[in-house]
One Martini backbone bead per residue (centre of mass of N, CA, C, O) as a GRO file, in nm:
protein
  109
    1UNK     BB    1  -0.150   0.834   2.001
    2UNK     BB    2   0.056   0.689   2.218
    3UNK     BB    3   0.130   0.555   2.487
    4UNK     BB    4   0.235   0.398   2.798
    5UNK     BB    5  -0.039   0.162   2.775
    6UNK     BB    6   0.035   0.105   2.472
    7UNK     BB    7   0.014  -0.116   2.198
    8UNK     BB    8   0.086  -0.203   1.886
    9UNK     BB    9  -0.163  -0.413   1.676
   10UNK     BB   10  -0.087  -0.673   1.381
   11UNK     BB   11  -0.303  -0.802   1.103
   12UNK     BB   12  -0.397  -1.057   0.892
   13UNK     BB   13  -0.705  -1.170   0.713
   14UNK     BB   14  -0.898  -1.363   0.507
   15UNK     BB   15  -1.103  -1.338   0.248
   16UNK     BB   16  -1.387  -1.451   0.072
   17UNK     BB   17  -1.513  -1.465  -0.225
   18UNK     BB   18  -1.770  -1.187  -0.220
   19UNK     BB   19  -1.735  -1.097   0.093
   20UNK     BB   20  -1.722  -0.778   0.146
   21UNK     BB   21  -2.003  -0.665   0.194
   22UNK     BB   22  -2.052  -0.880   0.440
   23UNK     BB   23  -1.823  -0.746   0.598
   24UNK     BB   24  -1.937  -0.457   0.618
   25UNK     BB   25  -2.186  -0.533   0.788
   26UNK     BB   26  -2.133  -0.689   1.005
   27UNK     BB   27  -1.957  -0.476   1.126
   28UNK     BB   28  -2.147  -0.208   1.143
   29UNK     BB   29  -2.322  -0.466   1.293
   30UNK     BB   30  -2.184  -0.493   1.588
   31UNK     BB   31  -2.224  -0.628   1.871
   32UNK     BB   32  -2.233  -0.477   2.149
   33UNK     BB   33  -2.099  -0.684   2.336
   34UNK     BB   34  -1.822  -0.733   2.200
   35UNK     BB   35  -1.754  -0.424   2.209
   36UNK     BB   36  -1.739  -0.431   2.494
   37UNK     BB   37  -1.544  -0.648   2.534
   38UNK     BB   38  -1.279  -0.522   2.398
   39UNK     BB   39  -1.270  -0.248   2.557
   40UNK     BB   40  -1.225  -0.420   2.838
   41UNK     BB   41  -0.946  -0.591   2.728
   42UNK     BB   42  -0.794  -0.350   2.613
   43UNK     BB   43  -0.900  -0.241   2.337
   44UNK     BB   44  -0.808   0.024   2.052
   45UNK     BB   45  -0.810   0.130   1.798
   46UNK     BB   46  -0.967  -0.018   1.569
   47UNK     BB   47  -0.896  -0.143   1.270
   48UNK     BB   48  -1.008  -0.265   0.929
   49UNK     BB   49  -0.859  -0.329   0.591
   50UNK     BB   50  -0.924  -0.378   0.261
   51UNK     BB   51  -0.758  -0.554   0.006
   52UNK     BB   52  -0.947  -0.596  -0.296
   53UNK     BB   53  -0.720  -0.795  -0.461
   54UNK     BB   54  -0.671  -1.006  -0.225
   55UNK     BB   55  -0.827  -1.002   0.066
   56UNK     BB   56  -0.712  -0.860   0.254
   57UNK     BB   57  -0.676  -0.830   0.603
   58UNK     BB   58  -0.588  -0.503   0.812
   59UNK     BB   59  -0.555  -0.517   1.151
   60UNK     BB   60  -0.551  -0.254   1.370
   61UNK     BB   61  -0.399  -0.190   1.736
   62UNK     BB   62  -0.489  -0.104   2.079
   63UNK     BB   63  -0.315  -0.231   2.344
   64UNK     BB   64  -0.252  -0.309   2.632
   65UNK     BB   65   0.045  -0.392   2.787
   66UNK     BB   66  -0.156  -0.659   2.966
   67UNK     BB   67  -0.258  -0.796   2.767
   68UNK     BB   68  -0.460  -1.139   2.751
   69UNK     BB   69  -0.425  -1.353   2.478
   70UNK     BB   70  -0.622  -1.589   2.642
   71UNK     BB   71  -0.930  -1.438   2.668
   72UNK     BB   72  -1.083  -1.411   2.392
   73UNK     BB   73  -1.088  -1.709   2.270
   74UNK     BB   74  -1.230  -1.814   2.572
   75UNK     BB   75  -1.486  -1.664   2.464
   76UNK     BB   76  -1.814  -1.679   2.379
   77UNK     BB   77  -1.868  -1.446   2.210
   78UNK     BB   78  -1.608  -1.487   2.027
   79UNK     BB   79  -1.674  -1.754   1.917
   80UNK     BB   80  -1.936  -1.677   1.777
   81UNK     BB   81  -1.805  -1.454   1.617
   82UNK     BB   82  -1.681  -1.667   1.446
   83UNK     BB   83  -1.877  -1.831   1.346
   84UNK     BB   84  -2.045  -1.596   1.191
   85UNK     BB   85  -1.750  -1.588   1.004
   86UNK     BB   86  -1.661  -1.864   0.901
   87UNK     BB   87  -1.791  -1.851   0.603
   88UNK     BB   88  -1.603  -1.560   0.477
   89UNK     BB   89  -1.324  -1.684   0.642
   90UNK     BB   90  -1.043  -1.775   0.684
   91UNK     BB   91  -1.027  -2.087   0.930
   92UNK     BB   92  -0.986  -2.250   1.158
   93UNK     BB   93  -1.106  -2.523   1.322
   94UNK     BB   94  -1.215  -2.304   1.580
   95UNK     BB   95  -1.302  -2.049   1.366
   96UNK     BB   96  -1.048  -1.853   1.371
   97UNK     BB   97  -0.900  -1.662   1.241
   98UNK     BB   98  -0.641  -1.653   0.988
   99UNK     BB   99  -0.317  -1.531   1.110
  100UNK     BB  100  -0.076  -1.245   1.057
  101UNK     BB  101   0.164  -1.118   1.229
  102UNK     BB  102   0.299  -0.867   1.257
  103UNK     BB  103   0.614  -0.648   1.220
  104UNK     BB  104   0.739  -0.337   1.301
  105UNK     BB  105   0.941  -0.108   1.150
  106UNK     BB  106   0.735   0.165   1.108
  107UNK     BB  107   0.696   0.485   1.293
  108UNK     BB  108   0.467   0.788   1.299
  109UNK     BB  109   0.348   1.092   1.470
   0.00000   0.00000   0.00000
């Protein structure tokens, strides 16, 4: 359930073929200093899903109202952990993964 502290905030990003497998180890096994770094961050309830057919992943997640958007892009940890998944997945030039921020039409709690 949402509160007035949150709001929901989705997004696609594509693997690349073969690598789900690797995409969902290294999940398993995310870094604790990340883990942590998100949840400071103001991220909560984060989920990413993979439509096996297209590669499509699909994450959301609750980020608090005053979540700062230019935060994390330009933190080490998160660097570095684009670095690490650079490999598996379609990214922009500074290692980011491709985005496309969804828009909300329906929500039931």
């Amino acid at each position: 359930m949402e509160n007035n502290t949150t709001v929901r905030n989705a997004f696609t990003m594509k693997l690349k073929p073969g690598f789900e497998a690797e995409y969902k180890l290294r999940h398993d096994t995310i870094w604790p200093e990340l883990q942590t770094l998100l949840s400071e961050s103001g991220i909560q309830d984060y989920s990413i899903f993979l439509d096996e057919t297209t590669l499509t992943l699909f994450a959301v997640q609750k980020i608090s109202k005053d979540f700062d958007t230019t935060f994390l892009p330009n933190h080490p940890i998160v660097k570095k952990w684009w670095s690490y998944m650079g490999d598996i997945m379609e990214t922009n030039a500074d290692n980011s993964p491709k985005t496309i921020m969804l828009k909300e039409v329906f929500h039931l709690d």
